[in-house]
N, C-alpha and C positions, 0 to 999 in steps of 0.2 A: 474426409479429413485425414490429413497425416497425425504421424507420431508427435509433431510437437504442436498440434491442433491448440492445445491450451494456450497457447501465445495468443490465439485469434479469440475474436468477439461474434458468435453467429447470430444476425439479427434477421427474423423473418417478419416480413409485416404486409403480406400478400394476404392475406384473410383477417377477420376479425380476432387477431392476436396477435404477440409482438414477445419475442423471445432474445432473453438474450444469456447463451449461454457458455461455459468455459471448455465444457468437455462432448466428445460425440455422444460418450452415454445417454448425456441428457438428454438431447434428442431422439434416439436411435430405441430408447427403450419401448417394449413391446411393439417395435415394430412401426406403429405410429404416433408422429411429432406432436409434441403436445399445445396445440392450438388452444386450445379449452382449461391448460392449466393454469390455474390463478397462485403464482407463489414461485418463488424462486427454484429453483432445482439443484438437485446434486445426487452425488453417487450412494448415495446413504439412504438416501430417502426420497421419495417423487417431490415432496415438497407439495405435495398441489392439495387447496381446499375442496372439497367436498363438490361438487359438481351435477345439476339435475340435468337429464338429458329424453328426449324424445325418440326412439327408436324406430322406423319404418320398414320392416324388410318384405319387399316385392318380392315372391321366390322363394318361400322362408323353408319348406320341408319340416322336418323336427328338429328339435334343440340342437342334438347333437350328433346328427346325421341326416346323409339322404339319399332313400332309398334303400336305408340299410347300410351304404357305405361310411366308416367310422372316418373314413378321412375326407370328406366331400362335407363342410356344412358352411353355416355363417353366422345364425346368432352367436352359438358358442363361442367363437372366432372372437367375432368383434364385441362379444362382453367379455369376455377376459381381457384385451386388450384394452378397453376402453377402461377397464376394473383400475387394470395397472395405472390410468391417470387421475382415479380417484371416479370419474364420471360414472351415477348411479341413474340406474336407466328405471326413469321412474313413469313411463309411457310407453309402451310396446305397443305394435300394431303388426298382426306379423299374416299375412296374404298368400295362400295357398291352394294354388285350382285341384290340384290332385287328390282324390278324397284320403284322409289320413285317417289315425285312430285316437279320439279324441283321450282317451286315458291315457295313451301314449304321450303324446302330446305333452301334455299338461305334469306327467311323470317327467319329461327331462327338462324343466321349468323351473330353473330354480326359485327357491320360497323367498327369497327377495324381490323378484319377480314377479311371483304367478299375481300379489292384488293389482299388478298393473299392467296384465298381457289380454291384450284382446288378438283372440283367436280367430281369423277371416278364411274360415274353408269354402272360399267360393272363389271365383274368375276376379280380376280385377277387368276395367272399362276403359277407354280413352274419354269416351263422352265427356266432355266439358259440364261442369256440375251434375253430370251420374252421380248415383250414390256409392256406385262400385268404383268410382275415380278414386284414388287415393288421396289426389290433391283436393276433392272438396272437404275428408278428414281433417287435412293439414290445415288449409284456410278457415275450416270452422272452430279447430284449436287454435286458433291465432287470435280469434276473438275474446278469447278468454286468456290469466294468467298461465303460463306456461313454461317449461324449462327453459334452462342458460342455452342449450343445442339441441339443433333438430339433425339429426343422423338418417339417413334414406342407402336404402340397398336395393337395385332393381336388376333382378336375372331371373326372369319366366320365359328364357328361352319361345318369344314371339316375338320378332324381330320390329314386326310393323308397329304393335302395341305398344314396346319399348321406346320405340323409337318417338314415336307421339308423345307420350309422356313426357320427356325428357325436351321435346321439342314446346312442349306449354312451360315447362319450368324457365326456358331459354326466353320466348317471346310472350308469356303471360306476363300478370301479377306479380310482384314478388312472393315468392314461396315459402322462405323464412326457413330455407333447408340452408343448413352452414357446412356439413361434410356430406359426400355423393360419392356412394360406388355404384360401379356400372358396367355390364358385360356386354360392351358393345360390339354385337357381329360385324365384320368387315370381311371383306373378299380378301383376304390375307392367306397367302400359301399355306406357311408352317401350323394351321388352323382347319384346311380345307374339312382336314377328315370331321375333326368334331363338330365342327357347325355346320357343314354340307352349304359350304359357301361358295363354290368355286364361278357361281353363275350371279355372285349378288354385285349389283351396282355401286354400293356404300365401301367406299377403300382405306384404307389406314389415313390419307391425305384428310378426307373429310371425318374420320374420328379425332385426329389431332386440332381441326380447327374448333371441331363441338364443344370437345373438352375445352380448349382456351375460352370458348365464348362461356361457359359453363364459370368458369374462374376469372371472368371477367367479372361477375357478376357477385362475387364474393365467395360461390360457394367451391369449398375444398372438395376438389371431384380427383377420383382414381379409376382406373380401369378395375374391372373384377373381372374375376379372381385372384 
């Protein structure tokens, strides 16, 4: 938006929300667009009612690092920002193959949190209804009452396993996920070094269509990181 942005009306109504706001602020704040805010906005205040949410991270490491590095994480990340829209993450499910320490863990957890973090230090599965699927988690919380949004984060750095999941979410069931991050490896140059891609078959061409078919389907998907 430009300087005189305020003259215009931004309506977004590609996902299950509909905004309509006077300033970039409003939208632009923490980073991300408030989809899930119920209530008007402004510079003063987020405006938005109280909001329950589902939290899924594939990839999770601890709270607020990984591996030790303070600037590499995600829940931290996407609870502060989602904080900022009011959305209270009242279901956590967080999936970690690398063995962790579980008092660690649970130390950068904050106490709003921890009565609703289930802790998964094991592999996740593709298998369709495994119990280490994630989506049999998600479809068996569906059967019951549940929050306003399901939030899913998938980076365990296993290309095939990733990829399969994300591919049941596209041609399965509906999944009832409304926002999706996703660290989709591609044979991408400016990338080769850290994903040790330079020999994969998968290219930006076909990341670009996944993702559309992904937001075809209602759900708010982004690249990760």
């Amino acid at each position: 938006m430009t300087g005189d942005s305020k003259a215009h009306i931004l309506t977004l109504v590609d996902a299950p929300f509909t905004l309509n706001s006077l300033s970039e602020f409003d939208w632009q704040l923490g980073s991300i667009a408030p989809w899930y805010c119920k209530g008007a906005l402004n510079s003063a205040n987020t405006g938005c009612s109280e909001t329950s949410g589902l939290f899924m991270d594939l990839g999770s490491s601890y709270f607020h690092n990984w591996n030790g590095l303070l600037n590499t994480y995600s829940q931290a990340w996407l609870y502060d920002r989602y904080h900022l829209r009011n959305v209270r993450m009242n279901n956590v499910f967080a999936y970690e193959y690398q063995v962790l320490d579980p008092a660690l863990v649970f130390a950068q957890v904050p106490h709003d949190v921890v009565p609703f973090y289930h802790w998964v230090n094991a592999p996740v599965e593709s298998k369709i209804g495994g119990k280490m699927n994630p989506w049999t988690t998600l479809y068996a919380l569906q059967r019951q009452p549940n929050e306003d949004v399901t939030i899913v984060k998938i980076d365990i750095d296993t290309m095939h396993l990733e990829n399969e999941l994300v591919r049941q979410i596209i041609e399965g069931p509906p999944s009832g996920i409304d926002e999706l991050f996703y660290e989709h490896h591609v044979n991408l140059a400016p990338l080769h070094g850290n994903w040790q891609s330079v020999n994969f078959t998968i290219n930006l061409y076909d990341s670009f269509k996944m993702f559309q078919n992904l937001r075809r389907l209602g759900i708010r998907s982004h690249s990760w990181p």
